[in-house]
Kinemage of the C-alpha trace (Angstrom):
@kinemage 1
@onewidth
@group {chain A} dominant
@subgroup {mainchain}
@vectorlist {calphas} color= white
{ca unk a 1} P -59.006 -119.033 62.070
{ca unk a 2} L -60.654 -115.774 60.547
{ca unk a 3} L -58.342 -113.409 59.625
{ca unk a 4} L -58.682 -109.453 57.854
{ca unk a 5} L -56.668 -108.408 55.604
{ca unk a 6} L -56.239 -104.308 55.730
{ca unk a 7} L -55.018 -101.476 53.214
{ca unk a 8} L -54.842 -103.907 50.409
{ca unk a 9} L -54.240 -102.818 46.452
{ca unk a 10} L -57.612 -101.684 45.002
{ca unk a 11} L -56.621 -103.714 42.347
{ca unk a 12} L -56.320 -107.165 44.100
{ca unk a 13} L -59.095 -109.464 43.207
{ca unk a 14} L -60.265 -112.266 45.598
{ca unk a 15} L -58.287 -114.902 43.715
{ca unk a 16} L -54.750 -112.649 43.738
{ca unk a 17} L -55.784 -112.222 48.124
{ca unk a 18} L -56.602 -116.310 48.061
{ca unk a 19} L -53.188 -117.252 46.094
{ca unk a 20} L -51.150 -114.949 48.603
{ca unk a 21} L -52.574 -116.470 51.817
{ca unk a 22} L -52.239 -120.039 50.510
{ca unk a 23} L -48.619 -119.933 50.646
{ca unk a 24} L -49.149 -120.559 54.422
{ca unk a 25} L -51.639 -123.100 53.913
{ca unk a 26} L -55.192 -124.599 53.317
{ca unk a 27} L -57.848 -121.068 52.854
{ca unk a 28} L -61.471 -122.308 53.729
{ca unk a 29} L -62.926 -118.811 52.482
{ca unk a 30} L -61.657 -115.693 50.910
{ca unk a 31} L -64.279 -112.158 50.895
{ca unk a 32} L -62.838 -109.056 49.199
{ca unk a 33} L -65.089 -106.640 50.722
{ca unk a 34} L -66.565 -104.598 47.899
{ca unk a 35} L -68.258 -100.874 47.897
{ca unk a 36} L -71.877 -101.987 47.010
{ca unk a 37} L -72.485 -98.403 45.169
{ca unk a 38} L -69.206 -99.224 42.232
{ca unk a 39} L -68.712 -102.855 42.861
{ca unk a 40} L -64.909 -101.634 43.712
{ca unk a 41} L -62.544 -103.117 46.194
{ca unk a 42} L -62.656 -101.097 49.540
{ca unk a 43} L -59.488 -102.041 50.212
{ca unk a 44} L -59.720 -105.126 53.001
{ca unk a 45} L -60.812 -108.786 52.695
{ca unk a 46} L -61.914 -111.547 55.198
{ca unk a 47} L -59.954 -114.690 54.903
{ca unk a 48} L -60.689 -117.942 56.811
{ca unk a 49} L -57.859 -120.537 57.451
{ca unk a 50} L -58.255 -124.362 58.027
{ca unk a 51} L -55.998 -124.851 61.167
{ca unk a 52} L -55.119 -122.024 63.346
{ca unk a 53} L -51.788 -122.125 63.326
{ca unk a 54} L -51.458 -121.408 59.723
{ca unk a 55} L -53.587 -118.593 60.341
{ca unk a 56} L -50.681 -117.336 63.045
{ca unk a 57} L -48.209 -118.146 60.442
{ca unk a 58} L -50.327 -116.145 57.880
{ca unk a 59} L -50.646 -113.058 60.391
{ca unk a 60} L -46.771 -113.369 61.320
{ca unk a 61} L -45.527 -113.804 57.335
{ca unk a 62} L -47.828 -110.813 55.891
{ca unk a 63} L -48.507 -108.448 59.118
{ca unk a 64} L -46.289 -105.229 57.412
{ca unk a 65} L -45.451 -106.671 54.232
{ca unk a 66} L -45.561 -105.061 51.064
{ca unk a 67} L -48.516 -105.888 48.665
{ca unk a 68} L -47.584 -103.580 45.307
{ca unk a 69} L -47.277 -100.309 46.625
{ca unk a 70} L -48.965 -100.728 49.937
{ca unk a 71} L -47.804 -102.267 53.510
{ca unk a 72} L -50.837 -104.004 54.190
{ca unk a 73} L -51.740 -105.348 57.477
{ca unk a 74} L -53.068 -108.292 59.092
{ca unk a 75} L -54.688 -110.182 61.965
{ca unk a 76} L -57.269 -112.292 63.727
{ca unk a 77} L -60.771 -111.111 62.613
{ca unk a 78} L -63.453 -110.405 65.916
C-alpha cells in the first residue's frame, strides 16, 4: 500500500520517515520529496508498505500525530 506522508519536519531525512513507519511493519520504499532548486525537504514523503494492512495500521497510528513540532498527516497515496 502507497501511502503520503504530509506537513512533515523539514528536518526529517528519508531514513528518520523510514524508521518511524517501520514500527508498523515491513516499508518496501521510502521518497522524501525534495525541492529540486535547494535539495531541501518540501515537507511530504511517499512511503510504500508490504501488506496493506500495515499500511491501514500505519495511516491509523500516525494520521494527527505529532512529528517534533508538527501534526503531520497521513493516508493512502492516489
Amino acid at each position: 500500500m502507497k501511502l503520503i506522508a504530509l506537513n512533515l519536519p523539514r528536518d526529517l531525512s528519508e531514513q528518520d520517515i523510514a524508521e518511524l513507519f517501520k514500527t508498523y511493519g515491513n516499508i518496501k520504499a521510502c521518497n522524501l520529496v525534495l525541492n529540486e532548486d535547494s535539495g531541501k525537504s518540501k515537507g511530504f514523503a511517499f512511503v510504500e508498505m508490504a501488506l496493506e494492512h500495515e499500511g491501514e495500521i500505519a495511516i491509523t497510528e500516525l494520521h494527527g500525530s505529532k512529528v517534533g513540532k508538527n501534526k503531520i498527516r497521513v493516508k493512502q497515496a492516489d
